[in-house]
C-alpha positions as CSV (number, residue, x, y, z in Angstrom):
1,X,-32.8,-5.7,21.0
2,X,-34.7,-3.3,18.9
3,X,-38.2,-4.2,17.1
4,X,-38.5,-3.2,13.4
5,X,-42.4,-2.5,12.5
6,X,-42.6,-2.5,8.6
7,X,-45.8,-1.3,7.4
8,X,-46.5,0.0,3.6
9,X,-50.2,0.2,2.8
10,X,-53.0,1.8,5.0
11,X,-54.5,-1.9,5.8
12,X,-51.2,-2.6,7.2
13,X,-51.2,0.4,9.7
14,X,-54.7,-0.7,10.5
15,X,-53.2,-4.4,11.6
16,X,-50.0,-3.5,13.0
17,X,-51.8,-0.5,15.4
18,X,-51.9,-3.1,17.9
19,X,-48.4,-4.7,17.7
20,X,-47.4,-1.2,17.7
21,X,-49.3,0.3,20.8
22,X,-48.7,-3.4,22.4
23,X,-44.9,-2.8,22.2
24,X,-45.2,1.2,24.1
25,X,-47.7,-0.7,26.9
26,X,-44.6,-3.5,27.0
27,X,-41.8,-0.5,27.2
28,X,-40.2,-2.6,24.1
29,X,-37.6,-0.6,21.7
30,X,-39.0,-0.3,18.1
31,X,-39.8,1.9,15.5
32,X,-41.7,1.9,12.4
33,X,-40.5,1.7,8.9
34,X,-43.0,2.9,6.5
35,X,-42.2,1.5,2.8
36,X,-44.1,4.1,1.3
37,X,-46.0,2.1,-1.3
38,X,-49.2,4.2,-1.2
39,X,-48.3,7.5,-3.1
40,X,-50.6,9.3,-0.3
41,X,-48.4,10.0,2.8
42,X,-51.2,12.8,3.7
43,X,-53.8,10.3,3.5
44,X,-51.4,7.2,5.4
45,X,-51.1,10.4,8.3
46,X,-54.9,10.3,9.0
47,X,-54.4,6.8,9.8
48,X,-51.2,7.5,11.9
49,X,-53.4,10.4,13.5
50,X,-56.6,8.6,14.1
51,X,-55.0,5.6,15.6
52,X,-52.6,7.8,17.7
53,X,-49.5,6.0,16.4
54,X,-45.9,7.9,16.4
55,X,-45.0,8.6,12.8
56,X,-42.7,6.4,11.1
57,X,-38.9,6.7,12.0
58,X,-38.1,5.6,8.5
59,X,-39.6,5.9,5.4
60,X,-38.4,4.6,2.1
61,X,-41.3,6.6,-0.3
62,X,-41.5,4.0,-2.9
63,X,-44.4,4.8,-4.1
64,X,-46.7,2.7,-6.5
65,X,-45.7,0.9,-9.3
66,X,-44.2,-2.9,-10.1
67,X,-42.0,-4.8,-8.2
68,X,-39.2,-3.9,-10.3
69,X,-39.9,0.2,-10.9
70,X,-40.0,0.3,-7.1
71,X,-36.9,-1.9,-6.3
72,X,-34.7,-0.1,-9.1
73,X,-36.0,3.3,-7.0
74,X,-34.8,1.9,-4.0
75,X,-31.0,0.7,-6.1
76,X,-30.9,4.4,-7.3
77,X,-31.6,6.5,-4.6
């Protein structure tokens, strides 16, 4: 079984830090998917960095915007 940790916005990799280094104490198999939603990925790193998380296996770089703006991005990719 493999974890999927799905993160978006900095306040999320704030909470999920200690899911995330919970699940490498535990030896569990997960990854990160990082939506993207913050425009910033230089300023979601520092977060990544200062809280010694791996980066995100996956990220789908949606950016801001609406609900639909950003599914349609995600339809048309």
């Amino acid at each position: 079984m493999k974890i999927a940790i799905i993160l978006g916005t900095r306040p999320e990799i704030i909470k999920m830090s200690s899911i995330i280094r919970e699940c490498e104490r535990l030896g569990l198999d997960h990854y990160i998917l990082h939506t993207g939603q913050h425009y910033s990925f230089e300023m979601d790193r520092v977060f990544f960095d200062e809280l010694e998380l791996l980066a995100a296996r996956y990220n789908l770089d949606v950016g801001s915007g609406t609900h639909g703006r950003q599914i349609f991005k995600l339809d048309n990719q």
